[in-house]
C-alpha positions in Angstrom: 114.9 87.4 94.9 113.7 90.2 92.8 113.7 87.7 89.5 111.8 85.0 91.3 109.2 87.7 92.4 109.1 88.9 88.5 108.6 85.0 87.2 106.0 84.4 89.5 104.2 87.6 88.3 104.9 86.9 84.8 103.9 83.3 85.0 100.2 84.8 87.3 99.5 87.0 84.3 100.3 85.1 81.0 100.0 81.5 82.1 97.8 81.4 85.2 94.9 83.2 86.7 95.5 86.0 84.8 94.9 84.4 81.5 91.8 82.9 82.8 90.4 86.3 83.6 91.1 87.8 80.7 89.4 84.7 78.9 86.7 85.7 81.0 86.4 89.1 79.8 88.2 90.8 82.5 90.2 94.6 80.8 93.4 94.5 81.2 93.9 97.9 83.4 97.0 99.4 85.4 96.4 98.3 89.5 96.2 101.6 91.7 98.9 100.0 93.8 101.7 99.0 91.8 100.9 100.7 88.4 101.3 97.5 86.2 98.6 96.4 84.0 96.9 93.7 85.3 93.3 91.7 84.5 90.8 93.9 85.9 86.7 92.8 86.4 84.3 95.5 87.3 83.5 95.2 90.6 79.9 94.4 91.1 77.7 96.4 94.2 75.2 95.7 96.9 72.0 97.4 97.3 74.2 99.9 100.1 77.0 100.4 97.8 79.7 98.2 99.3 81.7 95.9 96.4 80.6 92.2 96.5 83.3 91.2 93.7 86.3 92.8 93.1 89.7 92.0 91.3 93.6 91.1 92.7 96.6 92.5 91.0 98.3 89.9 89.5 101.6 91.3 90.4 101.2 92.5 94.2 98.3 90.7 95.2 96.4 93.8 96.1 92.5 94.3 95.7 91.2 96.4 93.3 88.1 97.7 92.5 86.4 98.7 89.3 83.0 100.7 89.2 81.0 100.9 85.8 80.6 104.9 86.5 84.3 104.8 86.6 86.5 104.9 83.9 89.4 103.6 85.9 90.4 101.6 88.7 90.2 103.3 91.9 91.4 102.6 95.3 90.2 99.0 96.9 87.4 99.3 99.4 89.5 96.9 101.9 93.2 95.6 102.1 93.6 92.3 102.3 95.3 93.1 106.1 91.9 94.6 107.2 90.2 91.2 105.7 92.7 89.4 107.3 92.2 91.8 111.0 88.4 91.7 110.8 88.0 87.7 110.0 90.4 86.8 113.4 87.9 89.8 115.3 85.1 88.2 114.6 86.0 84.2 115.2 84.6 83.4 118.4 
């Protein structure tokens, strides 16, 4: 199971939607989660500071964000369990 879960990363970062990023000028940067280098935007802010881009670890999916005042990645604003949590809260 472990070699499938490497392929998939592998083929995310070199063929897929990590390649585009990178074409798109994103730095390659490790992910505060897993530590493996990964595409990385920087994260762009709303006028009360909260992140309204970020990036997603190519290899464990989790959100990252990237601050110009920052010189490295630093832990995401939001898991993608509390996106998940506060999307179903607020369905009527």
């Amino acid at each position: 199971m472990e070699f499938l879960r490497e392929a998939i990363g592998w083929y995310r970062l070199n063929r897929g939607v990590g390649k585009r990023m990178r074409d798109d000028g994103a730095q390659p940067m490790p992910c505060p989660h897993c530590a493996r280098e990964t595409p990385v935007f920087q994260s762009s802010y709303d006028a009360t500071g909260d992140p309204t881009s970020f990036s997603v670890c190519c290899w464990c999916r989790g959100l990252i964000e990237y601050g110009g005042s920052s010189s490295r990645p630093h832990a995401p604003y939001a898991t993608a369990k509390e996106i998940q949590a506060e999307g179903r809260r607020s369905k009527p």
